[in-house]
Legacy VTK file of the C-alpha trace (Angstrom):
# vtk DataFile Version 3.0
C-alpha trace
ASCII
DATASET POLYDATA
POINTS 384 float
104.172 71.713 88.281
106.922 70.390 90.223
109.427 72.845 92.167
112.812 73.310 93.467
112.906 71.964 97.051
113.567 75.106 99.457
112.510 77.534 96.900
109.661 80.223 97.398
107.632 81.371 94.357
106.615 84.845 94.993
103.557 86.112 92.305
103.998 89.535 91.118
100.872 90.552 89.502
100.109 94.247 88.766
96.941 95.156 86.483
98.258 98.483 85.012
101.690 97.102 84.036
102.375 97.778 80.531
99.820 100.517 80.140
100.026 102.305 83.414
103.319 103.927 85.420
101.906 104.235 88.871
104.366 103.505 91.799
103.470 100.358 91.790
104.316 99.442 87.877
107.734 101.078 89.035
108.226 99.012 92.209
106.800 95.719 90.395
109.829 96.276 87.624
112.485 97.607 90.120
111.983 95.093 93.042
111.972 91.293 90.154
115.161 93.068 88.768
116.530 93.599 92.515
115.691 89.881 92.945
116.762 88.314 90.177
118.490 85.716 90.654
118.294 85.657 94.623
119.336 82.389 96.464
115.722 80.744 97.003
113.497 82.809 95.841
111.602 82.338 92.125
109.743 85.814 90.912
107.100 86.080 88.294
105.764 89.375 86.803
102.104 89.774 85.815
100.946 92.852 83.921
98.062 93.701 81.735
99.255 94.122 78.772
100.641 97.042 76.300
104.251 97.429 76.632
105.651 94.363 78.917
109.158 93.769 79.362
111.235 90.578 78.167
110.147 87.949 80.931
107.027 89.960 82.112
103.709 87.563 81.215
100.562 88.940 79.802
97.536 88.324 81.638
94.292 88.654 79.512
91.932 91.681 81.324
89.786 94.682 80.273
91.983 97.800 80.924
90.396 100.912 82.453
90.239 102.777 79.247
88.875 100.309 77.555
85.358 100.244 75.654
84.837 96.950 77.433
85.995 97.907 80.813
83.723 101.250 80.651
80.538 99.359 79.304
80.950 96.486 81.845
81.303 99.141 84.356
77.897 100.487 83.583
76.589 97.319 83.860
77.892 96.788 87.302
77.444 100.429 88.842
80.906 100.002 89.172
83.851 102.003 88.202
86.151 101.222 85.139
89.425 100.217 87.506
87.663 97.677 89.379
86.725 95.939 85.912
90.439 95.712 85.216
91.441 94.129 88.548
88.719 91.429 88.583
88.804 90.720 84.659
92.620 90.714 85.513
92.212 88.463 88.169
89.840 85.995 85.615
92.817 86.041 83.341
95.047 85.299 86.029
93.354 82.048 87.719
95.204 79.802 85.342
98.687 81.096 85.850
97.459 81.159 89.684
96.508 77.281 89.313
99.526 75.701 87.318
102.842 77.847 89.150
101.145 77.421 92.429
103.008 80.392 94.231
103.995 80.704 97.879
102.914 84.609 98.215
100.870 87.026 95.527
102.618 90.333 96.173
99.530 92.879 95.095
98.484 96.355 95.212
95.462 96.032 94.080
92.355 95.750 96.133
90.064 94.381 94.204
92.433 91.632 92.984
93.870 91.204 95.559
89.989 90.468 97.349
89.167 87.801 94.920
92.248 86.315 95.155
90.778 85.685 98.892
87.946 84.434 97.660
89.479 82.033 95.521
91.752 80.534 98.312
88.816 80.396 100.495
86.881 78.176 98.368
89.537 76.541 96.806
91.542 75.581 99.132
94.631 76.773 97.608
97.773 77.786 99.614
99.505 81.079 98.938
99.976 83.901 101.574
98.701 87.027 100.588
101.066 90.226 100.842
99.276 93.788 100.121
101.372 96.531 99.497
99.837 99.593 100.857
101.309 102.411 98.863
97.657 103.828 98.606
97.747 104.208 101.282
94.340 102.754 102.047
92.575 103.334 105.437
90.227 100.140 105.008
90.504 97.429 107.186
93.204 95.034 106.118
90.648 91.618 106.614
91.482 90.028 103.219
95.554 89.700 103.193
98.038 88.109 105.931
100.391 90.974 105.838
100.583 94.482 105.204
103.606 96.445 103.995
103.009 100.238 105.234
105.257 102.518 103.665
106.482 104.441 106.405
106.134 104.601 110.603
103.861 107.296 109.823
101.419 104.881 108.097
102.287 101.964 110.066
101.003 104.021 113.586
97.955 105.094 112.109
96.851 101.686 111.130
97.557 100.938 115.054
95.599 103.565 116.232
92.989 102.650 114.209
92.859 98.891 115.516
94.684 97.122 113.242
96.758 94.003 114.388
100.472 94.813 114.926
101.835 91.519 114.278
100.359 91.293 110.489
102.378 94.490 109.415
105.571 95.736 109.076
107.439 99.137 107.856
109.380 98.179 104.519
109.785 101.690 101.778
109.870 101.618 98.067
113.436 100.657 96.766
114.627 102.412 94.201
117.639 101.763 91.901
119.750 104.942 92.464
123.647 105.441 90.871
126.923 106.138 93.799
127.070 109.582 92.455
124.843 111.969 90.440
124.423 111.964 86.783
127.368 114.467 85.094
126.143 117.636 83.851
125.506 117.908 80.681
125.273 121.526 79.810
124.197 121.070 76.003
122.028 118.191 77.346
120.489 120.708 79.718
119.688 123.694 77.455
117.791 121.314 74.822
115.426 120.438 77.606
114.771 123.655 78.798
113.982 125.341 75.229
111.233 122.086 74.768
109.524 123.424 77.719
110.174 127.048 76.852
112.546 128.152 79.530
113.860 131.451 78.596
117.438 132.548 79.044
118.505 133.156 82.230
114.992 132.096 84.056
115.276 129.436 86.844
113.339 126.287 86.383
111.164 125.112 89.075
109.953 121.528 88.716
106.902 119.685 89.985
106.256 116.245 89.150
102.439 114.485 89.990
99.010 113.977 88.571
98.055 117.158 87.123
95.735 118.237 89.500
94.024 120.381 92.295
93.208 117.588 94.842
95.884 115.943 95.410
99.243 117.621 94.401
98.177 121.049 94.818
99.358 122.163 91.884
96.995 125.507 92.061
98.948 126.391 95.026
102.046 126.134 93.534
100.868 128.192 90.644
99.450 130.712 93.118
102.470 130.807 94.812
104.916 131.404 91.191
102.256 133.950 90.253
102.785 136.187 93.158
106.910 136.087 93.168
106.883 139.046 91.318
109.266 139.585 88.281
112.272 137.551 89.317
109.428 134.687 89.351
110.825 131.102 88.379
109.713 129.265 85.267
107.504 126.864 86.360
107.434 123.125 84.659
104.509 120.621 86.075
104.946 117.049 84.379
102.533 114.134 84.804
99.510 112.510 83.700
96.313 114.477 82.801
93.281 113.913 84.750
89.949 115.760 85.063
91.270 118.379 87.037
93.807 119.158 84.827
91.884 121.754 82.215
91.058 123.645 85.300
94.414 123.756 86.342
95.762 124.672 82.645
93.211 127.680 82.434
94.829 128.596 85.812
98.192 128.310 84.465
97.041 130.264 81.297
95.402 133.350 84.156
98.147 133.521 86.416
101.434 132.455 84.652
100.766 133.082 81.005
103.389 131.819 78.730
105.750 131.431 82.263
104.933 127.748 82.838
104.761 124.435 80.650
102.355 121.892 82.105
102.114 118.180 80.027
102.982 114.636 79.741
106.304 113.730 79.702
108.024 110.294 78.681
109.153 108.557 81.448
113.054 107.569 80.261
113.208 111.226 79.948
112.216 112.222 83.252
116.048 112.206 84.188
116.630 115.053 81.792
113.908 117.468 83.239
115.467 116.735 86.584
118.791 117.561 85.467
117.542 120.536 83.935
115.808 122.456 86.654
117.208 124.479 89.247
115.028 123.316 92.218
112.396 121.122 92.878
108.518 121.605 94.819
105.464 119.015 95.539
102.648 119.962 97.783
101.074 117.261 98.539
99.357 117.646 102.230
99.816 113.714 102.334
101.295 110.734 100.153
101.358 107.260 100.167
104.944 107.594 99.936
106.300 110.166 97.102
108.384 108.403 94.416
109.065 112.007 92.996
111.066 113.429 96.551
113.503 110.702 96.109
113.676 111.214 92.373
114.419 114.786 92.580
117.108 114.633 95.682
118.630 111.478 93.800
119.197 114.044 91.190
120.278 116.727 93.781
117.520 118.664 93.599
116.948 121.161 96.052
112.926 120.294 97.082
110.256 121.493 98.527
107.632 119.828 100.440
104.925 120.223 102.781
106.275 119.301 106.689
104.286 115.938 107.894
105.823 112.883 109.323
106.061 111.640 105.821
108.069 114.257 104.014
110.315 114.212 107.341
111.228 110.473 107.059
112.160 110.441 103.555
113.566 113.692 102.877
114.985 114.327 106.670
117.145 117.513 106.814
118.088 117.758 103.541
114.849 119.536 101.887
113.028 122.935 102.485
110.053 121.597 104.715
107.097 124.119 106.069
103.334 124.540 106.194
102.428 125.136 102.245
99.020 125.972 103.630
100.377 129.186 104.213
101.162 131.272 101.137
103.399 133.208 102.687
105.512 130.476 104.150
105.348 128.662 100.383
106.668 131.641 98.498
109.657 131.714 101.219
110.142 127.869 100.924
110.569 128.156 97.197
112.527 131.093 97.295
115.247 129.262 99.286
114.943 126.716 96.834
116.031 128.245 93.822
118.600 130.069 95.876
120.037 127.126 98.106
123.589 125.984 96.478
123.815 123.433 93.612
127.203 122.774 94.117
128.574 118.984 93.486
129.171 118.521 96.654
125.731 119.454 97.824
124.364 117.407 94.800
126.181 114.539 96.161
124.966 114.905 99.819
121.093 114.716 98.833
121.587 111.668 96.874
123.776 110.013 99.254
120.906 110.616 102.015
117.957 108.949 99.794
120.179 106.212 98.696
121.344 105.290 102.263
117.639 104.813 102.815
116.016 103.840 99.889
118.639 102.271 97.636
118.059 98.365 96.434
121.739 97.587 97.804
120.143 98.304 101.006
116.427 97.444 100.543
117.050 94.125 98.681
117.923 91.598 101.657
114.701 92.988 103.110
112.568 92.666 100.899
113.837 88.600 100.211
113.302 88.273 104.178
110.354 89.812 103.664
109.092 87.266 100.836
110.974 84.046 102.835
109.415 85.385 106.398
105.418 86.085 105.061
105.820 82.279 103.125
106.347 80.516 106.609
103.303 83.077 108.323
105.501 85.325 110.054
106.690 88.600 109.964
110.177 89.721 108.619
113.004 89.328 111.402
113.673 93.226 111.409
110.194 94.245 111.462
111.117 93.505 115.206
114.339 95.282 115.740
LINES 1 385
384 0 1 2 3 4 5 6 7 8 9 10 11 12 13 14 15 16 17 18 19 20 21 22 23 24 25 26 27 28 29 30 31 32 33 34 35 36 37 38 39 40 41 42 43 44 45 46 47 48 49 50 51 52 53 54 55 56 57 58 59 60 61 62 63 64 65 66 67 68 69 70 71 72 73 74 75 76 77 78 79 80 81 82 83 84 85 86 87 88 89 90 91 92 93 94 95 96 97 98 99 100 101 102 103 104 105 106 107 108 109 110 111 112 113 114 115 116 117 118 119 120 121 122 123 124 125 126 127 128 129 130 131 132 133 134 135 136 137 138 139 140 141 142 143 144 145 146 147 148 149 150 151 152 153 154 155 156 157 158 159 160 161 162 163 164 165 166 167 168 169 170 171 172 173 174 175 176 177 178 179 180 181 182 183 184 185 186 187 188 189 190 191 192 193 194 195 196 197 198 199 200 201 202 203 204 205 206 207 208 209 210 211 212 213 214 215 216 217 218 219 220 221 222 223 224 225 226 227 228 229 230 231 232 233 234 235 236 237 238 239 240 241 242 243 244 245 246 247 248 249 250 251 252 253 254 255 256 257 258 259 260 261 262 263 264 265 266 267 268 269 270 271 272 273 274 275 276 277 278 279 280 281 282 283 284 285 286 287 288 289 290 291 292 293 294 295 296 297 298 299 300 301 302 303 304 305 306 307 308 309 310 311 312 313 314 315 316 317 318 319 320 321 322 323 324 325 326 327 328 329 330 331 332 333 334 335 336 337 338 339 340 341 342 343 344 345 346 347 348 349 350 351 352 353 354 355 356 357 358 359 360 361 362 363 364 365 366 367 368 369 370 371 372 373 374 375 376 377 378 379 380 381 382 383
């Protein structure tokens, strides 16, 4: 297939895309519409199936869910995600073979390793890019680059040997609005009586896999449960894993009928922001944490446990602290629900993600990014 002189075809294959909404599936989507239409650069998405945007190609694969996926897995002694990625990556070869791209953007380990395969034995050009959002600690031996997430990430793969000049710091963009979305009081109240809220409670919001592990939701719970009567509604939203009947019988001991915990749709996620009065995650660690910049875009006051993380993307305008302690928790929260929602306040938290993690800003660098790892180098600022 013949191609624009100048022009660098950048692959954007994701596996869960259409059936999954990971961070990835969200930067995949956000990042092509960022692009679109950028001076020298040519984007294709690749997702799995399900429900795929105008534009977005299907690739044939066996989803994780899937009857096939599970019963190939069992086969392999393998687990029903790596199926995906390498029937994915099966169903990918010929799009792979006739565009001919410059870079394959991935996430995906698995894929992303037989992708290295492929170009080993084939011959075929294309730099590979690996977007750790994981973030993984394995050694990064079957990409060119690496995009870490934050510093924090970025000087732990040093420590831990990896080459400097392969990798570069480069956060999630995210497509945020100059001011916050207007109240909607009406709007507001509707939301609240789906989850339950009563009258006059305060609505605190978490937002993760609903789980132990991970997000900690038990110790948010814990902490709720022991504020005493003036205790906030609590509202956990995500998907459902197998942690998450434990957690609901915990919700059911401690909370009673004071929480909702579920699945909610995604292009109503802005409404349960709008809709609480503050905002906790307790994650020890994160790849990066979509949801921090979600709920201060939305002027959320948040909570969050203090690491290097938490401190680069939600800086001096969230409640940080050790959420180890439950003592220190309770206090974080409390300030929280108490700390002013005021527009002006509203305004400031967005302003500070968006400064930092806005496309208008993120954009150019992720193009340099895509021109820079096409020639073998890294991006210009990843040396400033």
């Amino acid at each position: 297939m013949s191609r624009a002189p100048g022009v660098v075809r950048v692959a954007l294959p994701c596996t869960g895309l259409g059936r999954q909404f990971r961070g990835f599936e969200a930067v995949t989507r956000e990042l092509h519409a960022a692009l679109r239409g950028t001076p020298g650069l040519a984007l294709t998405v690749y997702g799995g199936g399900g429900d795929l945007k105008h534009g977005e190609r299907s690739v044939w694969n066996l989803p994780r869910d899937s009857t096939g996926a599970r019963a190939a897995a069992r086969m392999a002694g393998r687990g029903s995600y790596f199926i995906e990625q390498v029937s994915f990556f099966a169903g990918y070869l010929p799009h792979l073979l006739s565009w001919r791209p410059d870079v394959v953007y991935f996430a995906d380990l698995n894929f992303g390793n037989a992708c290295w395969h492929w170009r080993r034995v084939s011959g075929q050009r294309f730099r590979l890019v690996y977007y750790n959002g994981g973030p993984t600690t394995r050694p990064f031996t079957r990409c060119d680059f690496v995009q870490q997430m934050t510093p924090a990430h970025f000087d732990a793969a040093i420590a831990r040997g990896e080459a400097r000049d392969r990798m570069f710091v480069l956060p999630h963009g995210f497509e945020l609005p100059a001011l916050p979305r207007e109240r909607n009081v009406s709007r507001d109240e509707a939301t609240r009586r789906v989850f339950g809220v009563p009258d006059g409670k305060r609505l605190l919001l978490s937002v993760g896999m609903l789980g132990s592990t991970l997000k900690r939701m038990d110790v948010l719970v814990d902490a709720v449960a022991s504020m005493g009567d003036d205790r906030p509604f609590l509202v956990m939203l995500g998907q459902e894993t197998a942690e998450t009947p434990a957690l609901r019988a915990r919700v059911r001991e401690r909370l009673g009928d004071g929480a909702f915990l579920g699945t909610w749709p995604r292009e109503r996620m802005a409404d349960a922001y709008d809709a609480a009065d503050a905002f906790a995650l307790l994650s020890l660690d994160e790849g990066f944490g979509l949801v921090y910049v979600e709920a201060m875009a939305a002027g959320l006051p948040s909570v969050a446990h203090d690491n290097p993380n938490t401190r680069y993307i939600l800086g001096p305008q969230a409640m940080l602290g050790n959420t180890t302690d439950p003592t220190s928790t309770v206090a974080l929260v409390r300030r929280a629900l108490t700390a002013s929602a005021s527009e002006n306040e509203r305004r400031a938290r967005l302003a500070w993600v968006r400064a930092r993690f806005g496309w208008d800003m993120l954009a150019p660098r992720y193009a340099e990014m895509f021109r820079a790892c096409a020639a073998g180098r890294r991006p210009e600022w990843s040396d400033a």
